[in-house]
VODOTOR-23352 format. One line per 2 residues: their letters; for each residue z, y, x of N, C-alpha, C, O. Coordinates in steps of 0.1 Angstrom, whole numbers, plus 5000, padded with zeros to 4 digits. Example, Ala and Ser with C-alpha at 12.3 -4.5 7.8 and 13.67 -1.06 7.14 Angstrom:
BEGIN
AS> 5078,4943,5132,5078,4955,5123,5078,4967,5132,5085,4967,5142  5071,4978,5128,5071,4989,5137,5079,5000,5129,5080,5011,5134
This chain:
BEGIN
XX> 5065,5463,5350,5058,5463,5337,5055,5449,5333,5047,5443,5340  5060,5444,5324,5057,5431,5318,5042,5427,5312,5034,5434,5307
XX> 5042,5418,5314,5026,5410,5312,5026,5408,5293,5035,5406,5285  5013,5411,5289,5009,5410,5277,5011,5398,5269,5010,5395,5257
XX> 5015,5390,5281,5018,5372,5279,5033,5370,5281,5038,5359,5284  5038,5381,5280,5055,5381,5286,5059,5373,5270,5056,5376,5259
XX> 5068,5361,5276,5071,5352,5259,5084,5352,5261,5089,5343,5254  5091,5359,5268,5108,5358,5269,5113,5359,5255,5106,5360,5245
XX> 5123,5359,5256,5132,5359,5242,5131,5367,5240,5126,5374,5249  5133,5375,5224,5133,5386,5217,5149,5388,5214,5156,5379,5208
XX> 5153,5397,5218,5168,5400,5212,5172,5406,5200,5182,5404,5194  5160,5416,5196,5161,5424,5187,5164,5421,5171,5169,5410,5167
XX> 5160,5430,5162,5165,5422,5149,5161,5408,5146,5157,5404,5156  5160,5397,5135,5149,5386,5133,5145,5390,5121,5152,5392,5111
XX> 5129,5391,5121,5118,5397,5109,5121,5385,5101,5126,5375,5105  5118,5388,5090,5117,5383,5074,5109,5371,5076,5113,5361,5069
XX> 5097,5367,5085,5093,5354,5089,5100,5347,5095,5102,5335,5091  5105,5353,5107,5112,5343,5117,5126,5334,5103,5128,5322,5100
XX> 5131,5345,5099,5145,5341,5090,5137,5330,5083,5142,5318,5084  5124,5331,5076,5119,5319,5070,5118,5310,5076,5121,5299,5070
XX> 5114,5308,5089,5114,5299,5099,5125,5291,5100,5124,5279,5097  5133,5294,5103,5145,5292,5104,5155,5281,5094,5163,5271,5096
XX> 5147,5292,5081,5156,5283,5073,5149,5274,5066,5154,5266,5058  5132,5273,5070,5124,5260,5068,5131,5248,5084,5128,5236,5083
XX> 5134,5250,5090,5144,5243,5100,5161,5238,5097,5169,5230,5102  5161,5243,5090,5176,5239,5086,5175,5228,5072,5181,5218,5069
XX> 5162,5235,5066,5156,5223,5054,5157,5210,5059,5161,5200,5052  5152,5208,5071,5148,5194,5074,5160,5181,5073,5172,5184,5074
XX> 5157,5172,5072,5166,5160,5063,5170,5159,5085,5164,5160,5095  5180,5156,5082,5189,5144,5098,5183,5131,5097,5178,5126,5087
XX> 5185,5125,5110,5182,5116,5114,5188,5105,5105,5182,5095,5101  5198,5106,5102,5209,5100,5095,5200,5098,5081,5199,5088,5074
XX> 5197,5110,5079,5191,5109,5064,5178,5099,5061,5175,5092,5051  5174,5100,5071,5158,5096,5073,5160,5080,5077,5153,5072,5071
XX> 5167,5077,5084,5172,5061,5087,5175,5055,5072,5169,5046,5066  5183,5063,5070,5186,5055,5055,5176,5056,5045,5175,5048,5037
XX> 5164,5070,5044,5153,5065,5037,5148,5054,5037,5150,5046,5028  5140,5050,5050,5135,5038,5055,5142,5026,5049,5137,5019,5040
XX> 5155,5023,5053,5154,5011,5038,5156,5013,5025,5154,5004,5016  5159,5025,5022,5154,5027,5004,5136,5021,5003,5132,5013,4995
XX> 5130,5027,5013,5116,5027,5013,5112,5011,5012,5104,5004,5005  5122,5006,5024,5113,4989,5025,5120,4981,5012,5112,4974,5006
XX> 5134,4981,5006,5137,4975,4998,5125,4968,4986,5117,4976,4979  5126,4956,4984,5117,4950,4976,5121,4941,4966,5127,4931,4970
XX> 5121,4943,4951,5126,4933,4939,5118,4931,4934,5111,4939,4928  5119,4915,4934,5108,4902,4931,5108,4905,4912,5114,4896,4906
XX> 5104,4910,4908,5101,4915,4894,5086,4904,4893,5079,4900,4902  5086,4902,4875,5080,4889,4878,5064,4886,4876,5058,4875,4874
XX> 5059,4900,4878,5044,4901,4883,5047,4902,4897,5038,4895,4902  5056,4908,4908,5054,4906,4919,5055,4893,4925,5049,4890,4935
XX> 5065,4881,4915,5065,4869,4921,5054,4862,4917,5051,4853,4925  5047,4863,4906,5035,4856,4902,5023,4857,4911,5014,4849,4909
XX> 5021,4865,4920,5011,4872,4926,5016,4862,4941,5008,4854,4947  5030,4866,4943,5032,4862,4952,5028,4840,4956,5025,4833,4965
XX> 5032,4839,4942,5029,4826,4945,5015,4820,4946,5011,4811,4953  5006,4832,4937,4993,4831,4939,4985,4826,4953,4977,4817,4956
XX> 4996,4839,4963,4990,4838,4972,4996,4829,4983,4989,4825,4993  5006,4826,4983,5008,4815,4984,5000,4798,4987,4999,4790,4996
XX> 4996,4799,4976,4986,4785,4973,4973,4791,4982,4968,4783,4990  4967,4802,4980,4958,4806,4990,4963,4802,5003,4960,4791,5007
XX> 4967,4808,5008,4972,4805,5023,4974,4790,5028,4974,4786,5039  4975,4783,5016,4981,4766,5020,4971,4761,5021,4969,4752,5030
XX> 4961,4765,5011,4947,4756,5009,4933,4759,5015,4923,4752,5018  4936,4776,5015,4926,4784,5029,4924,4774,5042,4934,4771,5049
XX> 4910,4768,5044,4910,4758,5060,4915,4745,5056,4911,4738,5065  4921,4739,5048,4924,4727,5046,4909,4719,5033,4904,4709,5037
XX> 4904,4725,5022,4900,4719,5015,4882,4730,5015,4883,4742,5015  4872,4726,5014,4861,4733,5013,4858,4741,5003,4850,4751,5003
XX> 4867,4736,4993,4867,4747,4979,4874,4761,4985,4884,4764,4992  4863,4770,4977,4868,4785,4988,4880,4787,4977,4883,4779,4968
XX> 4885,4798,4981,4900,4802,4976,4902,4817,4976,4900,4824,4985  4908,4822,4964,4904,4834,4964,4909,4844,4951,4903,4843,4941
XX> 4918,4852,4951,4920,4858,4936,4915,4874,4935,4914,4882,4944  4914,4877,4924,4912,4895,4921,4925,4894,4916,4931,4883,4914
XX> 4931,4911,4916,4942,4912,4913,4939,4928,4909,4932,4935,4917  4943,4932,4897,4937,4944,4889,4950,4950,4885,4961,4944,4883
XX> 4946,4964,4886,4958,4975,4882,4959,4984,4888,4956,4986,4900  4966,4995,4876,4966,5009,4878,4978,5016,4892,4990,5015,4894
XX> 4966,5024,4898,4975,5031,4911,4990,5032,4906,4994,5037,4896  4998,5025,4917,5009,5025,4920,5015,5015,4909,5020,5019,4899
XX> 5012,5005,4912,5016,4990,4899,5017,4981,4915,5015,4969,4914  5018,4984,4926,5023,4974,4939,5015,4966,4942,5019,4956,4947
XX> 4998,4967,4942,4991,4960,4949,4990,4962,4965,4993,4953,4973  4988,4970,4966,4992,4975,4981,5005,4965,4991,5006,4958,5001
XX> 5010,4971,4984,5025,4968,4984,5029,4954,4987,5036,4949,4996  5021,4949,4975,5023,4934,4970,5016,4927,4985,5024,4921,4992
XX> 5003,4929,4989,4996,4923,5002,5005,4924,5015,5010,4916,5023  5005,4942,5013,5017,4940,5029,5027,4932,5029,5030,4927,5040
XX> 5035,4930,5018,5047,4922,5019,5044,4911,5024,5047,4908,5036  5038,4904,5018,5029,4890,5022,5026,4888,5034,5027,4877,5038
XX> 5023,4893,5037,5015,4897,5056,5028,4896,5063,5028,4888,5072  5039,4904,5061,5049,4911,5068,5061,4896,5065,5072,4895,5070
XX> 5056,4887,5055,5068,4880,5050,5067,4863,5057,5075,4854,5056  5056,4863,5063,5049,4852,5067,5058,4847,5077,5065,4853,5085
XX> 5057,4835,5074,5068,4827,5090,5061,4829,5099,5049,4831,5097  5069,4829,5117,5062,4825,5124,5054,4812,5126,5062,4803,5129
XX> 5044,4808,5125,5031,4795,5132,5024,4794,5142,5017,4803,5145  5025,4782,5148,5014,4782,5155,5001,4781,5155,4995,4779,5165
XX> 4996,4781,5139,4986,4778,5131,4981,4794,5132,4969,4795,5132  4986,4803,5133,4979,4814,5140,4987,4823,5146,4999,4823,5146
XX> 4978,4832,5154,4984,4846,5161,4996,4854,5152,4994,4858,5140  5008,4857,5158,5017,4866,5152,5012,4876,5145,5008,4884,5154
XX> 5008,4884,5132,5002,4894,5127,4987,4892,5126,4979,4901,5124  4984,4879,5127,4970,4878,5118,4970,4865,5109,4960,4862,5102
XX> 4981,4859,5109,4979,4850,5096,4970,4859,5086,4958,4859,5086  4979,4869,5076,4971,4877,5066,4964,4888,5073,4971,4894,5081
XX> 4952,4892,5070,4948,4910,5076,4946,4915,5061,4944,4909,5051  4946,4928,5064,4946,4936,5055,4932,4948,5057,4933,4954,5068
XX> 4920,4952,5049,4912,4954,5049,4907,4971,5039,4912,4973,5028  4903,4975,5043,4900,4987,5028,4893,4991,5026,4890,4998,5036
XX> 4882,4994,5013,4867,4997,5014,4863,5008,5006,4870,5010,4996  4854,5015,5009,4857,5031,5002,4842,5030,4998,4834,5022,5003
XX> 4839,5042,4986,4827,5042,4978,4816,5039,4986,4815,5044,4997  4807,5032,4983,4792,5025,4982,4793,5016,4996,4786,5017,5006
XX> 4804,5006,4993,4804,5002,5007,4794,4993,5011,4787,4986,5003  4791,4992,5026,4781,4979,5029,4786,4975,5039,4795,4979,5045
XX> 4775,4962,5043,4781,4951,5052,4787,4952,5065,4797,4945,5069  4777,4967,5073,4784,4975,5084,4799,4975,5079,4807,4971,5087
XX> 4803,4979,5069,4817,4989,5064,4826,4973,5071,4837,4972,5078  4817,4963,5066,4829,4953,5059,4836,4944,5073,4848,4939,5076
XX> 4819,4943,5081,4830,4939,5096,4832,4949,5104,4839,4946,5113  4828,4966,5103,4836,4973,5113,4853,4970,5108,4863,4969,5115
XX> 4852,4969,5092,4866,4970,5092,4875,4955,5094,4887,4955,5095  4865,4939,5094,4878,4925,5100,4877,4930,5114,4887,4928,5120
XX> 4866,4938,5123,4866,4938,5134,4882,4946,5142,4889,4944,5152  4884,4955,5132,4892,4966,5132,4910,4960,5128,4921,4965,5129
XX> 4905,4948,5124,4918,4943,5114,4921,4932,5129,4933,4931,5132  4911,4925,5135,4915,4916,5145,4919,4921,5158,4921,4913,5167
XX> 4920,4937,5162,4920,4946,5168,4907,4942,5179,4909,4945,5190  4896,4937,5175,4883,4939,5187,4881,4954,5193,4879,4963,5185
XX> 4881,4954,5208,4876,4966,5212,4866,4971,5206,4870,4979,5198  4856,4971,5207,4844,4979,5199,4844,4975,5185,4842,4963,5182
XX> 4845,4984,5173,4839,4983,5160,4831,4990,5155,4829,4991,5142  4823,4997,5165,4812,5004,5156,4803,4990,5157,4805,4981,5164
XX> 4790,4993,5144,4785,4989,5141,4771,4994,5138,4770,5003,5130  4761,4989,5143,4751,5000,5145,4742,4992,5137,4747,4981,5139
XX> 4733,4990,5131,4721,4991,5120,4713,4977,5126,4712,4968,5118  4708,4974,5141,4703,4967,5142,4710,4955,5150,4705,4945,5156
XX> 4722,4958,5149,4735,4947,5151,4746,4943,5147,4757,4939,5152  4743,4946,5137,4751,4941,5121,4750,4925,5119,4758,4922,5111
XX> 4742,4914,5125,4746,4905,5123,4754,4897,5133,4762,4888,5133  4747,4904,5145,4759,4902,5155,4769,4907,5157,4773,4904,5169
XX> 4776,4913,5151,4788,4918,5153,4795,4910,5139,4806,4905,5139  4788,4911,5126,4793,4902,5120,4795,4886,5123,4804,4881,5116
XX> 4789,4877,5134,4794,4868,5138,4809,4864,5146,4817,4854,5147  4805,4884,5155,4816,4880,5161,4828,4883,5154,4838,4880,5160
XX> 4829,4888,5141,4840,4893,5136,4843,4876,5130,4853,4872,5136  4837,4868,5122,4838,4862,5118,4847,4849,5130,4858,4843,5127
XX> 4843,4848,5138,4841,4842,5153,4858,4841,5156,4865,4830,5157  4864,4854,5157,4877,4861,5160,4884,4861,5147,4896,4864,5148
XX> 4879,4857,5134,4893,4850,5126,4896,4841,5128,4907,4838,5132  4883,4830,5126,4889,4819,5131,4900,4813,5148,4908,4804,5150
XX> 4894,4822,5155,4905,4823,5170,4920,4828,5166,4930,4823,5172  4920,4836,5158,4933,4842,5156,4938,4835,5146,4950,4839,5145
XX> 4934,4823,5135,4940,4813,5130,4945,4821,5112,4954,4820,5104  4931,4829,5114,4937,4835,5100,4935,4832,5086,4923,4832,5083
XX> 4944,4831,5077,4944,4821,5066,4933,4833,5052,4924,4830,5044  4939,4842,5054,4937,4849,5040,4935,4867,5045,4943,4874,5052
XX> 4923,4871,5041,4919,4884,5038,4920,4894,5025,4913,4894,5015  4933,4905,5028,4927,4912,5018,4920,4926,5015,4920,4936,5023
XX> 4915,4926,5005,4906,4937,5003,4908,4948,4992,4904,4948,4981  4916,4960,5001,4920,4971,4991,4910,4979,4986,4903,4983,4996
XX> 4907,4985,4974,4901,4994,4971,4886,4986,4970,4875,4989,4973  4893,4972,4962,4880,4964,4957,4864,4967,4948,4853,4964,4947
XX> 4876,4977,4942,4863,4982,4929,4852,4987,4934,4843,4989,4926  4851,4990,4945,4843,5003,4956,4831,4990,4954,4818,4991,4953
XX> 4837,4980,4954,4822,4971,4953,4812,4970,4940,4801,4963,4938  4819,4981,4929,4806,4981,4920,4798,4990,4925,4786,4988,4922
XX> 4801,5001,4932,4792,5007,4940,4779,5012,4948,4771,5022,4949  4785,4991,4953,4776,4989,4965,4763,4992,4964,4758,4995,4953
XX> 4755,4993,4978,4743,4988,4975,4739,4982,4983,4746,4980,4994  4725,4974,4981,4720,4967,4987,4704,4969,4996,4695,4961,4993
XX> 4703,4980,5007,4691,4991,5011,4691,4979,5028,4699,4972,5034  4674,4985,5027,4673,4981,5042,4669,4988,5050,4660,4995,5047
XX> 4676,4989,5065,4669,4997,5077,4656,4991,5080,4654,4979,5078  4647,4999,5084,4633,4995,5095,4635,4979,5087,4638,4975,5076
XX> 4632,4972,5102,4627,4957,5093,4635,4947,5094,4632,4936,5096  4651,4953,5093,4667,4950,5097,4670,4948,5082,4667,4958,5076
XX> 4674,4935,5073,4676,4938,5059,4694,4937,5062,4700,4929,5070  4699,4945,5054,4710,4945,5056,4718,4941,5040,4715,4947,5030
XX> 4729,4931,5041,4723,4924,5030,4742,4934,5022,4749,4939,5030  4745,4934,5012,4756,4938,5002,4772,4937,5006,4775,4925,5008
XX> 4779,4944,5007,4792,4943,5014,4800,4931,5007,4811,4927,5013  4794,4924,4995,4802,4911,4989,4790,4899,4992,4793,4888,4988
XX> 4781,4901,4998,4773,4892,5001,4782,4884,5017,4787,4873,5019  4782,4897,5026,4798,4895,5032,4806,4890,5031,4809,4882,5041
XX> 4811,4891,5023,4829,4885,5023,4828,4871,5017,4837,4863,5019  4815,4867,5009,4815,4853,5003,4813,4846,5012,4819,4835,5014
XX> 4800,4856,5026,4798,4841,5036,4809,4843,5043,4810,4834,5052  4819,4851,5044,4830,4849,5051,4842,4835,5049,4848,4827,5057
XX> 4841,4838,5032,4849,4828,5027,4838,4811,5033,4843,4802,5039  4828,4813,5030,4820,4802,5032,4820,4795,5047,4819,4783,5048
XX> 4821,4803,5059,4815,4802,5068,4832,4799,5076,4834,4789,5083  4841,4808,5074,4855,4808,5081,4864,4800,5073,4874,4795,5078
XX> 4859,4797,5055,4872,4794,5051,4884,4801,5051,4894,4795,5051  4882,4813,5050,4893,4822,5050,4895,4823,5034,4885,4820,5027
XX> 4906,4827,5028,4908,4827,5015,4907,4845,5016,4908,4851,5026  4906,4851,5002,4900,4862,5002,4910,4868,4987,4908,4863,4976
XX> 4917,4877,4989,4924,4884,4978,4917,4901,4976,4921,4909,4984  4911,4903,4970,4909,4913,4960,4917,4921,4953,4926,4917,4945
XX> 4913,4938,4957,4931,4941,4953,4921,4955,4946,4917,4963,4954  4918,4956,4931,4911,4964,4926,4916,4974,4914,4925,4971,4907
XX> 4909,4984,4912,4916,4992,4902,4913,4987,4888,4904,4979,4884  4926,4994,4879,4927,4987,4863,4914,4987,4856,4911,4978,4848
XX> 4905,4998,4860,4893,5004,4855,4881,4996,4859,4870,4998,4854  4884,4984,4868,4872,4975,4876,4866,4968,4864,4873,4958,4861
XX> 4855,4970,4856,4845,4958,4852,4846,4947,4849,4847,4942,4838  4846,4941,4861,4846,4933,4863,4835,4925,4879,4825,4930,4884
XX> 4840,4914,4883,4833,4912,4896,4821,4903,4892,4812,4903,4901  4819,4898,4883,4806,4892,4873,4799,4898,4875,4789,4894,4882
XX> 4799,4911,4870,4785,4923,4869,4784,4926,4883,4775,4934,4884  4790,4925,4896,4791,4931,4909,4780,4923,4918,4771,4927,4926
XX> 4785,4910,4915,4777,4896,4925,4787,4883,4921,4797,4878,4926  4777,4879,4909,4779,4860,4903,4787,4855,4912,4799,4852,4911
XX> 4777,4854,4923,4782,4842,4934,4794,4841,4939,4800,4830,4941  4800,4859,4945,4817,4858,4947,4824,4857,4936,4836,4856,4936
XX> 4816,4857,4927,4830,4858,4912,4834,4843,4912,4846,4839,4913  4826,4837,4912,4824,4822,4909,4839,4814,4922,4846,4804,4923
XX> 4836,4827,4930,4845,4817,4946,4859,4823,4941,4870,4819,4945  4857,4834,4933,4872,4836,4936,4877,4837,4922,4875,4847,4915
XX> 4885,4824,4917,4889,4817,4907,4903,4823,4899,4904,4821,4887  4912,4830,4905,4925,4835,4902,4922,4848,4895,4913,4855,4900
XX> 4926,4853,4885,4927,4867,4880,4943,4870,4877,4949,4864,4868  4949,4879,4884,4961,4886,4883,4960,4896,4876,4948,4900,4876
XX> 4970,4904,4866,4966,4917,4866,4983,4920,4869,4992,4912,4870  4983,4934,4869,4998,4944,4876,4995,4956,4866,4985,4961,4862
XX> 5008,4958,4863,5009,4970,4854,5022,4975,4854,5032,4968,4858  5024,4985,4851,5035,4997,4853,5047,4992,4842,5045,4987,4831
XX> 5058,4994,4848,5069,4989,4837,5067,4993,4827,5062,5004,4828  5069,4989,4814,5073,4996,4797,5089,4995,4803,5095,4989,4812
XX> 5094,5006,4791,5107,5005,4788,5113,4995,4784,5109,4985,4778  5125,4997,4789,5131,4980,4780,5142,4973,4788,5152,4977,4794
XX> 5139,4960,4787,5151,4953,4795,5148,4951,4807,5158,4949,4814  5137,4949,4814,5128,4942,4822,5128,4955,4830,5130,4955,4842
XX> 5124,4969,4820,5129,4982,4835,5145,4977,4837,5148,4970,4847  5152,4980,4829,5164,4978,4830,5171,4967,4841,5182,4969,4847
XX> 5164,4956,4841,5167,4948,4855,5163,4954,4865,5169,4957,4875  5150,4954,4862,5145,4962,4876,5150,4974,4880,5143,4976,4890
XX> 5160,4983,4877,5167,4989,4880,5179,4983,4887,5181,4986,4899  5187,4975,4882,5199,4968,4890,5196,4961,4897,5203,4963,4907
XX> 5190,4954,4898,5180,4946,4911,5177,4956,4922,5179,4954,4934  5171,4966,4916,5169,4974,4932,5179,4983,4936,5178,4988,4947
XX> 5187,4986,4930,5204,4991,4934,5211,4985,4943,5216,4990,4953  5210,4969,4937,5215,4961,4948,5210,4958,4962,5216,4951,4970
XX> 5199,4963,4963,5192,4958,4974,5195,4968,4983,5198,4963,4994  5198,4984,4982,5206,4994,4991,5218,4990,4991,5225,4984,4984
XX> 5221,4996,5004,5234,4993,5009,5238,5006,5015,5250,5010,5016  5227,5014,5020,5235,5025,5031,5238,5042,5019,5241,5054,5023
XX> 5236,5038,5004,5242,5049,4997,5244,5036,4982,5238,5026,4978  5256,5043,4977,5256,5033,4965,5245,5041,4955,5244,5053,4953
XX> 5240,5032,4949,5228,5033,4938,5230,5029,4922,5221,5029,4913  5245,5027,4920,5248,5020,4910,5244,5028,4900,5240,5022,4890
XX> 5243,5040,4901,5239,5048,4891,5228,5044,4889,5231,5033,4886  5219,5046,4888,5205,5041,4888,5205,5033,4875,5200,5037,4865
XX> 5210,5023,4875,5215,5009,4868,5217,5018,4854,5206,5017,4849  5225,5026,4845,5235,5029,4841,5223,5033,4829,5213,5039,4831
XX> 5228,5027,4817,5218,5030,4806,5214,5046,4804,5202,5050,4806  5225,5052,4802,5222,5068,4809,5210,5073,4819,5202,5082,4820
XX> 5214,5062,4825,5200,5066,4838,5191,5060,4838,5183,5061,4847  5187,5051,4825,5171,5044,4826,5165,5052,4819,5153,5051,4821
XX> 5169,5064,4810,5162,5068,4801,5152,5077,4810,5139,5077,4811  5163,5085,4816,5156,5098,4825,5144,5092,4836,5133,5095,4841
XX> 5155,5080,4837,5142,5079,4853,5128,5071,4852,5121,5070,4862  5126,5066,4837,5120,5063,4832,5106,5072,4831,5095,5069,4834
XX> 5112,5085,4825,5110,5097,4823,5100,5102,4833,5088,5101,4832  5109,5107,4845,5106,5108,4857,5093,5102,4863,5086,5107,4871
XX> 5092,5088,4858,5081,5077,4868,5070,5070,4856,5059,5067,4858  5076,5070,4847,5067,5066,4839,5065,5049,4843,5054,5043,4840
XX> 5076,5043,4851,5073,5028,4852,5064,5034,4862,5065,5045,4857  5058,5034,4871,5049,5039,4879,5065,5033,4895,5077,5035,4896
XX> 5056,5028,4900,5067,5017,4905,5067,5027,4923,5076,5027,4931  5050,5035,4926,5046,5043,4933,5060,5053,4936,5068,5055,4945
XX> 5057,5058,4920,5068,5074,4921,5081,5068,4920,5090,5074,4925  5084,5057,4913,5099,5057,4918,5103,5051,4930,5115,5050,4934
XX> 5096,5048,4934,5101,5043,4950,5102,5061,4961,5109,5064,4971  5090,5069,4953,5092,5081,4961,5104,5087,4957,5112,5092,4965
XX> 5107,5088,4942,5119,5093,4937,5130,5092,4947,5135,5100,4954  5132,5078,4946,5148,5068,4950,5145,5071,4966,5156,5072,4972
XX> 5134,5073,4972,5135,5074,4984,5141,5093,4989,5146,5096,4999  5137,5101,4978,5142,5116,4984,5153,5115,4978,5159,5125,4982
XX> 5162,5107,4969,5170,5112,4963,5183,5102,4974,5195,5102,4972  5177,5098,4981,5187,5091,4993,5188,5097,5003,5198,5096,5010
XX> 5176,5107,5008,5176,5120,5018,5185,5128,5008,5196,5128,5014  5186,5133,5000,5189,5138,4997,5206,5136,4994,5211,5147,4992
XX> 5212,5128,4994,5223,5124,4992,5227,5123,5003,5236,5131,5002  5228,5117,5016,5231,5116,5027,5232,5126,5034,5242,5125,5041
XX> 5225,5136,5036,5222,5151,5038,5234,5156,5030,5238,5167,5033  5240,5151,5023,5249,5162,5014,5264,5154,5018,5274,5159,5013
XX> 5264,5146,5024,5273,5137,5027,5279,5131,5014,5290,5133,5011  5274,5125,5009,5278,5114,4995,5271,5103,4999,5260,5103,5004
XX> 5280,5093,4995,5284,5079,5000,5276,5074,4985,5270,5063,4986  5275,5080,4974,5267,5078,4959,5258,5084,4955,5259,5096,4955
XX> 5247,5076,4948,5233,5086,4943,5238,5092,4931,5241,5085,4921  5240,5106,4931,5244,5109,4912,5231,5120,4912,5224,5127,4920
XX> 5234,5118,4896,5219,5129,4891,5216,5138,4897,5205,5140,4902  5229,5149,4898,5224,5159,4906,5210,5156,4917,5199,5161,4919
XX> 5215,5149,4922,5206,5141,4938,5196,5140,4935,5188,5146,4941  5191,5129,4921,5174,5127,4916,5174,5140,4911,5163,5144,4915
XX> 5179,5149,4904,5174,5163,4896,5167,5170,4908,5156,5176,4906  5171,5169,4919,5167,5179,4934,5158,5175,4936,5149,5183,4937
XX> 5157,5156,4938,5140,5148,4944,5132,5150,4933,5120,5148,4936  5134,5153,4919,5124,5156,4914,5118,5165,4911,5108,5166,4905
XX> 5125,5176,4916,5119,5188,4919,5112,5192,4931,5104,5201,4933  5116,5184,4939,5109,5185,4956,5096,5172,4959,5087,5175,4967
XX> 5096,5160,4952,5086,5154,4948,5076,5154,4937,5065,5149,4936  5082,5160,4930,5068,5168,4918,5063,5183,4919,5053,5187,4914
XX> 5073,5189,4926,5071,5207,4923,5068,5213,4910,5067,5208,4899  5067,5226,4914,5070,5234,4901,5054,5237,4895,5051,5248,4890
XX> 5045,5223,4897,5032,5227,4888,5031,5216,4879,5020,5215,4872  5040,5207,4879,5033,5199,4873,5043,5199,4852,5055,5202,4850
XX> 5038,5197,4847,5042,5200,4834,5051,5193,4827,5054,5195,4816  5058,5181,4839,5066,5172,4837,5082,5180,4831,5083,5191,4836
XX> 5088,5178,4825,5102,5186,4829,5109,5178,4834,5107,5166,4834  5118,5186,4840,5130,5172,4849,5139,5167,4840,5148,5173,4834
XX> 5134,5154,4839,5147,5145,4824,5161,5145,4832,5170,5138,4827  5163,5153,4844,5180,5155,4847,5184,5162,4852,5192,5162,4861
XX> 5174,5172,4843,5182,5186,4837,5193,5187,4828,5193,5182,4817  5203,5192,4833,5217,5191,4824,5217,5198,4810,5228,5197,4803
């Protein structure tokens, strides 16, 4: 008599779940497909708020530790306009130096509603990879030295800080007789104390950093802003520009006045969703064995990256 735990195979018919199972398994994209996402995904075109930004930061990095004047930009714009995007690259694009550790020239940082000073060195602590980052109430300044301590060891030029706006927020409260001082009171003595240059990467909707804390506004001199394509010629490059940058499906379509309208459509300039677009619609092509992205291909990713709730219609629909 078999055990209540008996898991042998089943021979018998396959239920209405299993068959779903199944054919949620056969859904799944090949390796093949998924390789060739990944550089749809990393492909990058220097469009000319990405290059402006970029040179920004640039001059940060050169002058970060060389001159006492701190160094420092905000950079403002609406989710999915490549701020994110814009820092990693930078980080990831860096020469090798001996001027610092492999992967800490730039660190990358991120600060979430009502942040404070704990948040701000658990998270360089977290960025310099230090064993311990908690941070506990009555050793908040020691641990902020040591974070501070460990940029400069690691030779790092420039900090940035995602999800900046979180600093209108802030507040400024004290434990027992521990004053614990504003999560931008932070980052200025950071700039002050390390000479680290400090990029600000905040939403369209941010204020401004005047009304947050004078004193950092004053250190950080650059104002960028990033915004989602308009239609026009400038999508229109930016389309053939990033056509060319794939290689492992042709993308010429993309390019094709025909296809700026829809995919326009589709993303709304929103540089987010079309990178999600162009990225299923290359799983999606490859998976089907075509060597070329045609509409069909985006009609599918935009059905499988928006679903069937959102009120959009698919602009490639025939």
């Amino acid at each position: 008599m078999g055990s209540v735990y008996d898991f042998t195979e089943f021979d018998g018919p396959v239920d209405e779940d299993e068959q779903k199972t199944q054919a949620r398994r056969q859904f799944m994209y090949s390796p093949m497909a998924l390789a060739a996402a990944e550089v749809a995904e990393r492909a990058y075109v220097m469009f000319p708020e990405f290059k402006r930004a970029l040179e920004a930061f640039d001059r940060i990095y050169q002058l970060s530790g060389q001159l006492e004047t701190p160094q420092g930009a905000l950079v403002q714009g609406p989710p999915g306009s490549s701020k994110t995007t814009l820092a990693k690259y930078f980080a990831k694009s860096l020469p090798q130096s001996n001027l610092f550790d492999i992967g800490y020239g730039a660190l990358f940082i991120r600060l979430r509603a009502n942040p404070t000073q704990g948040l701000v060195v658990s998270q360089l602590l977290r960025a310099v990879k230090y064993p311990f980052t908690e941070v506990r109430k009555n050793r908040v300044y020691t641990m902020r030295d040591i974070a501070f301590e460990a940029l400069g060891q690691k030779g790092t030029k420039v900090v940035f800080v995602d999800q900046a706006h979180c600093l209108a927020t802030q507040g400024r409260t004290r434990h027992s007789d521990v004053p614990e001082t504003a999560a931008s009171d932070t980052l200025r003595e950071m700039m002050d104390e390390t000479k680290v240059g400090l990029v600000l990467l905040a939403d369209a909707m941010f204020k401004g950093l005047e009304l947050v804390d004078a004193a950092l506004a004053d250190r950080i001199s650059v104002r960028l802003n990033m915004s989602h394509f308009a239609e026009g010629e400038v999508w229109q490059a930016f389309l053939g520009a990033f056509s060319k940058k794939i290689d492992v499906v042709d993308m010429s379509a993309i390019a094709t006045v025909e296809s700026a309208g829809p995919t326009y459509l589709a993303t709304s300039g929103n540089r987010r969703s079309f990178r999600r677009l162009m990225t299923e619609g290359v799983l999606i092509a490859v998976d089907a064995g075509s060597k070329v992205l045609k509409m069909e291909h985006l009609h599918l990713a935009f059905e499988r990256t928006r679903g069937d709730g959102t009120p959009k219609a698919n602009p490639y629909a025939a």
